[in-house]
N, C-alpha and C positions, 0 to 999 in steps of 0.2 A: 440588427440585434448584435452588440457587443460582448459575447459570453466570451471566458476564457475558457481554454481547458481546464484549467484545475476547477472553477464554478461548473464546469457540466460535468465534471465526472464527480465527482460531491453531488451533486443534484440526482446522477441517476442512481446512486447511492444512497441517496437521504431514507427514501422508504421500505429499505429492506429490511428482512432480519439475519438474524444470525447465521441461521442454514444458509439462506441465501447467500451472504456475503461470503459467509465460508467455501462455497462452493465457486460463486465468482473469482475469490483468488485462487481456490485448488486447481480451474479451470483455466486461469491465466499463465500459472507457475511454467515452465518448460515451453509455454505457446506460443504462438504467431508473435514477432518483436511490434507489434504496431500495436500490446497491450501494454508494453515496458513502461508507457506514460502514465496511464492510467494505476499502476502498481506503485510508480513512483508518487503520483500523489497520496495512495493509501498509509503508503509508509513515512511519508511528511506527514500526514496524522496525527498515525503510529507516535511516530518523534516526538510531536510538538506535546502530544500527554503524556509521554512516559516521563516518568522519575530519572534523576542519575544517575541510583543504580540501574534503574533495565536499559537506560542508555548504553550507561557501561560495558553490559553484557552485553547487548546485540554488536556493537563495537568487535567485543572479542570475539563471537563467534563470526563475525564476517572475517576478523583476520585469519583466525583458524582455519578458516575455509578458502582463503585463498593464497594459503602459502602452500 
């Protein structure tokens, strides 16, 4: 079976809902570094539907935050 990461973590994601996923990344945030992939493809998601502007803005709050 040739699955990538980014198609199995999207997959074990497909069928949840909102509590769920919200809890999945609340539960991820601060945790163990071997879920940083998995977050990283959420937020290439994130990305790929956000507008300009909220592009924009998550933009500036990452710099905000790590200056």
């Amino acid at each position: 079976m040739n699955l990538n990461l980014r198609q199995a973590i999207v997959q074990r994601m497909h069928d949840k809902n909102n509590d769920e996923l919200l809890d999945i990344v609340q539960d991820s945030i601060d945790g163990e570094e071997r879920v940083l992939p998995g977050l990283g493809v959420l937020f290439e998601i994130i990305w790929k539907n956000s507008a300009a502007d909220q592009q924009s803005q998550m933009i500036t709050t990452l710099k905000e935050h790590l200056d």
